[in-house]
Biopython code that builds the backbone (N, CA, C, O; Angstrom):
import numpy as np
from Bio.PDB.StructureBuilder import StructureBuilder

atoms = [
    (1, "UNK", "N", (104.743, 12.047, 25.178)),
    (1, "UNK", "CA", (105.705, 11.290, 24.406)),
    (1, "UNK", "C", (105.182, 9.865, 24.234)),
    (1, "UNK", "O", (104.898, 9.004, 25.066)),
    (2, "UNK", "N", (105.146, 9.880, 22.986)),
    (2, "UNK", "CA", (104.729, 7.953, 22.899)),
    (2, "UNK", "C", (105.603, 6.866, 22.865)),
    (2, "UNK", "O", (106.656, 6.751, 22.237)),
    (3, "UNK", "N", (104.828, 5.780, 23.901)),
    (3, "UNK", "CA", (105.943, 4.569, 23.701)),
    (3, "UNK", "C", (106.155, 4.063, 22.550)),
    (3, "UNK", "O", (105.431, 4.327, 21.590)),
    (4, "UNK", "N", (107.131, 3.299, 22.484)),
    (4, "UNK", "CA", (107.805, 2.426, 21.690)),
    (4, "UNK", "C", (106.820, 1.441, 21.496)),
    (4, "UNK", "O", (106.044, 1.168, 22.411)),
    (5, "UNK", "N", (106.747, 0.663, 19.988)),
    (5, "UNK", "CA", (106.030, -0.797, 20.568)),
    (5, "UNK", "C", (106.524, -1.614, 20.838)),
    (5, "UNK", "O", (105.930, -2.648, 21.144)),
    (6, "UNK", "N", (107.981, -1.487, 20.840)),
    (6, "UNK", "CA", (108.143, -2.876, 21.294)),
    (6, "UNK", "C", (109.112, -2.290, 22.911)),
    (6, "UNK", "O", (110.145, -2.818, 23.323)),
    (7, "UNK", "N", (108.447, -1.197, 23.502)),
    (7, "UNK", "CA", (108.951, -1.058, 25.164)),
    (7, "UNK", "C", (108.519, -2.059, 26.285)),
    (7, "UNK", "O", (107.305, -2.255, 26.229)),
    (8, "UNK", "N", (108.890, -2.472, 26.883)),
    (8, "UNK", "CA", (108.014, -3.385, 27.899)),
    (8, "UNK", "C", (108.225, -2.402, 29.023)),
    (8, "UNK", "O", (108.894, -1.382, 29.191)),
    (9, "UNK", "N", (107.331, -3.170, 29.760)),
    (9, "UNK", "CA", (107.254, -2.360, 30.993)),
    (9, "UNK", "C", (107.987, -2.346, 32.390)),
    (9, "UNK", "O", (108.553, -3.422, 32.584)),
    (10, "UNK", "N", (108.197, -1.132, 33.775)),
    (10, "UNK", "CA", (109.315, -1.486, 34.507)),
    (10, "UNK", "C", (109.077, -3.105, 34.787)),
    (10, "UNK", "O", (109.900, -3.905, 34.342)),
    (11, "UNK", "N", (107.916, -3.563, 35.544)),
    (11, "UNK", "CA", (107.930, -4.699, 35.854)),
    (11, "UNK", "C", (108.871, -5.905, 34.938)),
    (11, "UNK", "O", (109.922, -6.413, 35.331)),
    (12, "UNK", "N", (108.280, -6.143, 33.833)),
    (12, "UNK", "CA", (108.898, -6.631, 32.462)),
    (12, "UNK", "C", (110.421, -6.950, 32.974)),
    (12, "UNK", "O", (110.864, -8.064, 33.257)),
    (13, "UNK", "N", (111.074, -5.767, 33.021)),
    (13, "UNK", "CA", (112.638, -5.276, 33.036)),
    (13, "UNK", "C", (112.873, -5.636, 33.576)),
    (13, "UNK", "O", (113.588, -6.599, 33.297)),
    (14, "UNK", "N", (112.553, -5.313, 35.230)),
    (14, "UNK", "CA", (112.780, -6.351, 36.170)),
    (14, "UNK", "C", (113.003, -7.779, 36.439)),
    (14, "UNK", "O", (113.860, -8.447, 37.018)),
    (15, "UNK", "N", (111.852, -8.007, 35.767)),
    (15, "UNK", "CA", (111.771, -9.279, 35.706)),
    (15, "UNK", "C", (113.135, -9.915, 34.690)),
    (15, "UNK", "O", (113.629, -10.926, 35.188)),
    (16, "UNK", "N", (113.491, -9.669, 33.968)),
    (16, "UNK", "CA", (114.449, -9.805, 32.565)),
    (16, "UNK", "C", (115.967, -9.220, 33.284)),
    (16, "UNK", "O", (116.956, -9.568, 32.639)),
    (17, "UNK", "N", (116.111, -8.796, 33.913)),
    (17, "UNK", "CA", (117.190, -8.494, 34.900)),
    (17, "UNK", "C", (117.484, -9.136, 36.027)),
    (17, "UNK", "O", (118.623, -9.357, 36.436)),
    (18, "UNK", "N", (116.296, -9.498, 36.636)),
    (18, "UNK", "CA", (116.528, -10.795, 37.653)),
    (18, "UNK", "C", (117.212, -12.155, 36.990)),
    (18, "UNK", "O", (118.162, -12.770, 37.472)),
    (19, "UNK", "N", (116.441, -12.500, 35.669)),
    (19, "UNK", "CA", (116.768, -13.609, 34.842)),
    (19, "UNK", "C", (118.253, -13.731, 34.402)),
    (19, "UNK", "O", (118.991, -14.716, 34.436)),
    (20, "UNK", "N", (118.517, -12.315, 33.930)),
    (20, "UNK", "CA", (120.024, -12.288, 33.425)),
    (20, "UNK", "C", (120.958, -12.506, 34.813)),
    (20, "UNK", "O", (122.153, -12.802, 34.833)),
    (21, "UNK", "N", (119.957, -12.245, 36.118)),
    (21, "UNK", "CA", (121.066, -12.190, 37.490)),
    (21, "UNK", "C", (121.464, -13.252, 37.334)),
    (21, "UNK", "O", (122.619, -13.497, 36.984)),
    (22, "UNK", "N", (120.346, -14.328, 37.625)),
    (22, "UNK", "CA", (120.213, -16.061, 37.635)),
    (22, "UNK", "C", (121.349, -16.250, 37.048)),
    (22, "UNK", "O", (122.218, -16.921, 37.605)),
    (23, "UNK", "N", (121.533, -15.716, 35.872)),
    (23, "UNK", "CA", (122.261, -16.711, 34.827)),
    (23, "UNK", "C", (123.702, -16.149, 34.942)),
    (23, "UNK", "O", (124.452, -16.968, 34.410)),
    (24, "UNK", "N", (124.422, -15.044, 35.438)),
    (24, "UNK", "CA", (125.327, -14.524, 35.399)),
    (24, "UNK", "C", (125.809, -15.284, 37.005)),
    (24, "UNK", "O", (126.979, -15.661, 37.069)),
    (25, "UNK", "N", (125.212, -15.422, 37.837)),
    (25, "UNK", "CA", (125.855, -16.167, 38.767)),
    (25, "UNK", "C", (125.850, -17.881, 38.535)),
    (25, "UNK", "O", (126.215, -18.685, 39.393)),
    (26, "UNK", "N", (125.625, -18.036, 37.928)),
    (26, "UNK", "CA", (125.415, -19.538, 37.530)),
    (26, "UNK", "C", (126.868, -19.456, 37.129)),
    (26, "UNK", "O", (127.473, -18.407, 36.907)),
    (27, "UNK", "N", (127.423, -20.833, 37.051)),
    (27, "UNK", "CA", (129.143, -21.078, 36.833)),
    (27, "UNK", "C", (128.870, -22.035, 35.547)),
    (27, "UNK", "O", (129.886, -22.455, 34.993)),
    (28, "UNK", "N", (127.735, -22.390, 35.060)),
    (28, "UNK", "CA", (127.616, -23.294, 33.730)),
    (28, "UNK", "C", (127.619, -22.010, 32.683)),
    (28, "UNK", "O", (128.051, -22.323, 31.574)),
    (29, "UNK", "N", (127.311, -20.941, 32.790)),
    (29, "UNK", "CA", (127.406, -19.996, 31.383)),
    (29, "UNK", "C", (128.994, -19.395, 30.975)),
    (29, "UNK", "O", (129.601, -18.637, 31.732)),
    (30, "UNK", "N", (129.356, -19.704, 30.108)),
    (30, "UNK", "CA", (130.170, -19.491, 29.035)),
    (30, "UNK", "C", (130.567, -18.272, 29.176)),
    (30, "UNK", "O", (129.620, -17.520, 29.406)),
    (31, "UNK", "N", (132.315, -17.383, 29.105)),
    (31, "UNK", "CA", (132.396, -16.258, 29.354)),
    (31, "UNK", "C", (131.706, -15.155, 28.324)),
    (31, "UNK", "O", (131.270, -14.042, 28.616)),
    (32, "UNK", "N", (131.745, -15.881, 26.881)),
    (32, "UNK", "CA", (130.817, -14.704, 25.804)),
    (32, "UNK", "C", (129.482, -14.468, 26.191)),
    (32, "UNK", "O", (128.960, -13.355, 26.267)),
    (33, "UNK", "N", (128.905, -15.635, 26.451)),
    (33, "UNK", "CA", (127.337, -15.487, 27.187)),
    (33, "UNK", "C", (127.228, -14.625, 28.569)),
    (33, "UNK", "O", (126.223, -13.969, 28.839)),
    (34, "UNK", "N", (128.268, -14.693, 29.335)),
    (34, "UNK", "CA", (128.096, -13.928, 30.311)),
    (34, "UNK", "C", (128.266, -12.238, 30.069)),
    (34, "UNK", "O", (127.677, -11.417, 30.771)),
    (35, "UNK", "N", (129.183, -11.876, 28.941)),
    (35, "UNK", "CA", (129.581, -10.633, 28.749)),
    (35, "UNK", "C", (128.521, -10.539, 27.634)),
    (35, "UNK", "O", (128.802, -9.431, 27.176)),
    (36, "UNK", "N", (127.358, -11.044, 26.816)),
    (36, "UNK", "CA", (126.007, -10.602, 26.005)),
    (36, "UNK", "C", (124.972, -10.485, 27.368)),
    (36, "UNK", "O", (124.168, -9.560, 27.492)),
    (37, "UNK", "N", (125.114, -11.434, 28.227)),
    (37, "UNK", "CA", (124.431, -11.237, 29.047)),
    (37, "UNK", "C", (124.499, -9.674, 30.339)),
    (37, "UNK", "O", (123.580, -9.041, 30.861)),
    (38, "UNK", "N", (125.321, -9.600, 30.401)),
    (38, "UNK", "CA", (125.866, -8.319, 31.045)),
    (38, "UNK", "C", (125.804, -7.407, 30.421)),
    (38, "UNK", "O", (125.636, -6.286, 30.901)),
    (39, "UNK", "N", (125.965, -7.730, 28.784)),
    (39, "UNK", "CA", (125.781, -5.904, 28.077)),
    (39, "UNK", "C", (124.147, -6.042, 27.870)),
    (39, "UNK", "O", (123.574, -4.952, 27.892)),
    (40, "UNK", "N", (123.252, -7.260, 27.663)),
    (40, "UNK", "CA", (121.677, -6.974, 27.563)),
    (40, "UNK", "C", (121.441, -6.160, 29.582)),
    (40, "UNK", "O", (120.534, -5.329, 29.618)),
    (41, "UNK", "N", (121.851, -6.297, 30.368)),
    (41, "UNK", "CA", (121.421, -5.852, 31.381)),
    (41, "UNK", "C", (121.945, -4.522, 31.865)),
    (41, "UNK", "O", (121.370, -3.989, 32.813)),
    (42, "UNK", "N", (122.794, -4.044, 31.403)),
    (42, "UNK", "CA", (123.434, -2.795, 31.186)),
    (42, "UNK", "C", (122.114, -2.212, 30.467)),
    (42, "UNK", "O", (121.458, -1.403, 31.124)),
    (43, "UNK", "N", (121.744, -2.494, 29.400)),
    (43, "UNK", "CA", (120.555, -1.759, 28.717)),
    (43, "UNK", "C", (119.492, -1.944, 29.633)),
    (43, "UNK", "O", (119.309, -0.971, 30.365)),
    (44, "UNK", "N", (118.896, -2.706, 29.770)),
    (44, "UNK", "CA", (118.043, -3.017, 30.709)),
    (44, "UNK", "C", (117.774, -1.984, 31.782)),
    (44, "UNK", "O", (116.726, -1.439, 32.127)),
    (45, "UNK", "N", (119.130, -1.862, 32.248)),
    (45, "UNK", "CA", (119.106, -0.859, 33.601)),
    (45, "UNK", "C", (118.716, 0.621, 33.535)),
    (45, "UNK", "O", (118.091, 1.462, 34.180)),
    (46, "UNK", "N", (119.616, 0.451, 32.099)),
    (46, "UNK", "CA", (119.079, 2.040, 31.095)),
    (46, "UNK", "C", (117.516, 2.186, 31.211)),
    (46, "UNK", "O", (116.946, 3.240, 31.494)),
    (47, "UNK", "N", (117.077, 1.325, 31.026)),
    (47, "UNK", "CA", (115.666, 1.510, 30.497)),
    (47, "UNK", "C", (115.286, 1.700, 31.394)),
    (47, "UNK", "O", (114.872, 2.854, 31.514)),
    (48, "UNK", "N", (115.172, 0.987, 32.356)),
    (48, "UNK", "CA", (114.562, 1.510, 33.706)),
    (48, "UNK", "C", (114.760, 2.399, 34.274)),
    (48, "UNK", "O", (113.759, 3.034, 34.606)),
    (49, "UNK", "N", (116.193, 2.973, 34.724)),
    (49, "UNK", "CA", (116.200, 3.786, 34.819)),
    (49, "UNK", "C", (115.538, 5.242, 34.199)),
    (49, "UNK", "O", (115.291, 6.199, 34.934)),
    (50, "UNK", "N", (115.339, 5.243, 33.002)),
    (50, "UNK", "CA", (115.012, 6.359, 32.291)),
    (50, "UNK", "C", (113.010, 6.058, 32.530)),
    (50, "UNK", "O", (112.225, 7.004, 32.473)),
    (51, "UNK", "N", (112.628, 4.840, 32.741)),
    (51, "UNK", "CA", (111.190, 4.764, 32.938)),
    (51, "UNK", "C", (110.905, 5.598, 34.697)),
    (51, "UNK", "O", (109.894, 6.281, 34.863)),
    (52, "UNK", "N", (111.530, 5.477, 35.397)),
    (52, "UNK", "CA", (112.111, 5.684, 36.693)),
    (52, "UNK", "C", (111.900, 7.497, 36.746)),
    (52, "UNK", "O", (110.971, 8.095, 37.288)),
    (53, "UNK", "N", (112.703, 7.905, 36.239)),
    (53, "UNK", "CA", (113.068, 9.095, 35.686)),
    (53, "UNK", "C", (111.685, 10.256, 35.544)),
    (53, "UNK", "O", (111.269, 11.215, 36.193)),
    (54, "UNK", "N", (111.134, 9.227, 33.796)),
    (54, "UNK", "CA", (110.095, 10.088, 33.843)),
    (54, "UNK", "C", (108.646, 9.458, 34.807)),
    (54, "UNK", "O", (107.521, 9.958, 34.773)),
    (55, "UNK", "N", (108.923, 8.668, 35.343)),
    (55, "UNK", "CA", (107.758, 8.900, 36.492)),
    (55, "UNK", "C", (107.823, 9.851, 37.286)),
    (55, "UNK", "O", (106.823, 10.475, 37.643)),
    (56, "UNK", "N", (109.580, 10.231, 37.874)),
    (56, "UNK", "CA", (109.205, 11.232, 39.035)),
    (56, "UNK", "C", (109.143, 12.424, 38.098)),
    (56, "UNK", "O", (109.590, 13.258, 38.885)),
    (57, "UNK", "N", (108.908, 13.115, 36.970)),
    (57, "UNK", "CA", (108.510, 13.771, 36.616)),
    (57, "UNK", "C", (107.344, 14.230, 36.417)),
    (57, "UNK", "O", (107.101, 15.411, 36.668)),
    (58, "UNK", "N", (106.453, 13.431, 35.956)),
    (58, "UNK", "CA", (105.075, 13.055, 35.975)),
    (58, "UNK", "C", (104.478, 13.040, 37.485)),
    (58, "UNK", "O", (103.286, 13.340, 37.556)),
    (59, "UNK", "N", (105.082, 12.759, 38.596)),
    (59, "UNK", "CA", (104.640, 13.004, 40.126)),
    (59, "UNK", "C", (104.777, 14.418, 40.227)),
    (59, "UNK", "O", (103.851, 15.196, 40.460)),
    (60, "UNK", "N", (106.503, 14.852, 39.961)),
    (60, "UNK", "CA", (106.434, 16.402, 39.940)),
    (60, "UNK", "C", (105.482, 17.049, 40.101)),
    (60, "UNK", "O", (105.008, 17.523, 41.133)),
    (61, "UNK", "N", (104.931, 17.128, 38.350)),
    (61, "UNK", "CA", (103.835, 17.779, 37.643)),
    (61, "UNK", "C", (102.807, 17.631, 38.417)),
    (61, "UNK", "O", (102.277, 18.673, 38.802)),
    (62, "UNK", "N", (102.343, 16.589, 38.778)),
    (62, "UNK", "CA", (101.248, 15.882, 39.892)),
    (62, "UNK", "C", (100.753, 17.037, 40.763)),
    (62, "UNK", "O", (99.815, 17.808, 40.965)),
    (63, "UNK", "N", (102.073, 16.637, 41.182)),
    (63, "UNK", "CA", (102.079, 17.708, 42.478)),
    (63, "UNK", "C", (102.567, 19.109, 42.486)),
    (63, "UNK", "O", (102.737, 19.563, 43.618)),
    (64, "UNK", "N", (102.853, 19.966, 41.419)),
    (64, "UNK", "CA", (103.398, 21.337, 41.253)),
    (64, "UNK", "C", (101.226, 22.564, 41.160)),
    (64, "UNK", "O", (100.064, 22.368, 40.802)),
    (65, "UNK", "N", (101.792, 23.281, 41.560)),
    (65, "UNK", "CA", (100.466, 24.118, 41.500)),
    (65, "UNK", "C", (100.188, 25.270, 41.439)),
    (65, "UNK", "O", (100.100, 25.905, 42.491)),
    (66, "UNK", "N", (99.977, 25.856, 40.279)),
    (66, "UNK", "CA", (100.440, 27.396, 39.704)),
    (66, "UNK", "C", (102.102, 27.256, 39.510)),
    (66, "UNK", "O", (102.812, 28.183, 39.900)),
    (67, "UNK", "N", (102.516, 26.429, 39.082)),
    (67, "UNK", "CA", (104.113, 26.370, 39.034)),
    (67, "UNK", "C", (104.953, 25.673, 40.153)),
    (67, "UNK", "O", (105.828, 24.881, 39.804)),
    (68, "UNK", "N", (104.753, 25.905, 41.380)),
    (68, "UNK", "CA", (105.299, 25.936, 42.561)),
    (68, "UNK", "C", (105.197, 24.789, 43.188)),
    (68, "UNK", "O", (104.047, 24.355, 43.234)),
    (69, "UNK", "N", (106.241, 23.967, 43.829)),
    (69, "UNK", "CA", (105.499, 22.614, 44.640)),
    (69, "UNK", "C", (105.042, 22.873, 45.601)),
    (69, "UNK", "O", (105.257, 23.785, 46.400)),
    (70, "UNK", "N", (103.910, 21.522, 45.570)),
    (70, "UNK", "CA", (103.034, 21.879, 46.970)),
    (70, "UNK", "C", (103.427, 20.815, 48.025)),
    (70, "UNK", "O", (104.091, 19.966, 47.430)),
    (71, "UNK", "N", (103.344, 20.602, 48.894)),
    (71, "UNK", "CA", (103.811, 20.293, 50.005)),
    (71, "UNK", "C", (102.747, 19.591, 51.127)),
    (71, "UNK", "O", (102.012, 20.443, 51.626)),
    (72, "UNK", "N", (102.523, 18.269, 51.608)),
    (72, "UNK", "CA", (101.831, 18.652, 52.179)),
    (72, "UNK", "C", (102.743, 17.292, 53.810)),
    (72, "UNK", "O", (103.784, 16.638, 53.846)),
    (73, "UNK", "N", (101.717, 17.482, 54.698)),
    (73, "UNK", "CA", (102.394, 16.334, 55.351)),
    (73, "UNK", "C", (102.200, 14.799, 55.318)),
    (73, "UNK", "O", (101.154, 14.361, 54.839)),
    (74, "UNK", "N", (103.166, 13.935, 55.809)),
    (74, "UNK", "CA", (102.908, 12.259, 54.913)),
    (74, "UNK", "C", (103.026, 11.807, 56.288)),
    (74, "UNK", "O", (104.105, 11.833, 56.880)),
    (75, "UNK", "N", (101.490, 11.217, 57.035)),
    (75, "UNK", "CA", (101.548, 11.115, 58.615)),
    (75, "UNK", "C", (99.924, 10.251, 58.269)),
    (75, "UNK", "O", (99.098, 10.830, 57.564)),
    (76, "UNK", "N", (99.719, 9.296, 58.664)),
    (76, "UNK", "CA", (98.392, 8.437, 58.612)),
    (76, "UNK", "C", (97.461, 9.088, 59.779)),
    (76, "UNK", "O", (97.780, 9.092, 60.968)),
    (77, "UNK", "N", (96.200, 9.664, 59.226)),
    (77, "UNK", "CA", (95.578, 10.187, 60.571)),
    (77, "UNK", "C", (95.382, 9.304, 61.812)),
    (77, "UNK", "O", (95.430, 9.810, 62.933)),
    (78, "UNK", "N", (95.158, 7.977, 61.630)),
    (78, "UNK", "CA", (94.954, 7.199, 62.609)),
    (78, "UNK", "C", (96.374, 7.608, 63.413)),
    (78, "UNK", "O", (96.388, 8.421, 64.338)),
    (79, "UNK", "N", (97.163, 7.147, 63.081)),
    (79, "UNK", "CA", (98.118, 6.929, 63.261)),
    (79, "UNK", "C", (99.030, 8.546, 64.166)),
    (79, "UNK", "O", (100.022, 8.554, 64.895)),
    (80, "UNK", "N", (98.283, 9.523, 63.761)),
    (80, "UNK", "CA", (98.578, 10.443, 64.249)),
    (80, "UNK", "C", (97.433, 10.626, 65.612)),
    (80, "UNK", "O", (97.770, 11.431, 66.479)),
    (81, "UNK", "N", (96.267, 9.976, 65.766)),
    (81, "UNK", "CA", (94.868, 10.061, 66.490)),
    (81, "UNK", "C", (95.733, 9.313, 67.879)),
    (81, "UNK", "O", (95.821, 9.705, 69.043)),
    (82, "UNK", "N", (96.362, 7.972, 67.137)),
    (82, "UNK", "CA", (96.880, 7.263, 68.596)),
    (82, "UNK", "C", (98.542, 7.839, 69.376)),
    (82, "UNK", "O", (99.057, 7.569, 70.461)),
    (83, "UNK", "N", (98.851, 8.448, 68.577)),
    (83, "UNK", "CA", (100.077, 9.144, 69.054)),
    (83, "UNK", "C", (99.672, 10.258, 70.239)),
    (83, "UNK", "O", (100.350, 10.290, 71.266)),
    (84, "UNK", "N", (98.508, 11.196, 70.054)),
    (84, "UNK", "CA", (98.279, 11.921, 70.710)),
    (84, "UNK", "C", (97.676, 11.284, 71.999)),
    (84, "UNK", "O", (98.007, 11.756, 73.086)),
    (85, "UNK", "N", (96.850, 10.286, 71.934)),
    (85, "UNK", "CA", (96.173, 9.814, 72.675)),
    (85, "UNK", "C", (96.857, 8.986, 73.892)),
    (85, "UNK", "O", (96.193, 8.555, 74.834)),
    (86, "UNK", "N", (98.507, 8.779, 73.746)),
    (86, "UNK", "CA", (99.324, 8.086, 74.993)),
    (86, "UNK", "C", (99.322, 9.234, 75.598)),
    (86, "UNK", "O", (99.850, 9.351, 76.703)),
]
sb = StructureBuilder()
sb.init_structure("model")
sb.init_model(0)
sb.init_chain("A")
sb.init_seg("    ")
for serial, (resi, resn, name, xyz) in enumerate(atoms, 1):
    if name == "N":
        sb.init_residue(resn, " ", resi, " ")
    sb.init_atom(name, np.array(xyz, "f"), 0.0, 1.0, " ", f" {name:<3s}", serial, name[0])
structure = sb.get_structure()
């Protein structure tokens, strides 16, 4: 599926959602500015969310094999080397 050109990226969003935070707790913005500001971050959240979305899909796929997920264990060998070793 191809992006948009004018999509930015999660980081981007983030970033543009933190900004709208700033400004929505601030007591100098205006109640219309606060409610444009609240419906741009409502979208915002959309977006991410849905970027969110199809990443863990794309991991899915990653990780599916002949169809089926694969599985494996999430343990740092070191980390498993000094456990045994007390």
């Amino acid at each position: 599926m191809p992006k948009k050109a004018n999509s930015t990226s999660f980081a981007e969003t983030l970033t543009q959602l933190e900004a709208l935070t700033a400004r929505l707790e601030s007591s100098e913005t205006s109640l219309e500015q606060s409610l444009q500001d609240f419906e741009q971050g409502v979208q915002l959240i959309r977006q991410a969310q849905q970027a969110l979305q199809e990443a863990e899909q794309k991991v899915q796929l990653l990780l599916e094999k002949d169809g089926k997920p694969v599985t494996t264990p999430f343990h740092d060998e070191d980390e498993h080397e000094q456990d045994t070793s007390e």
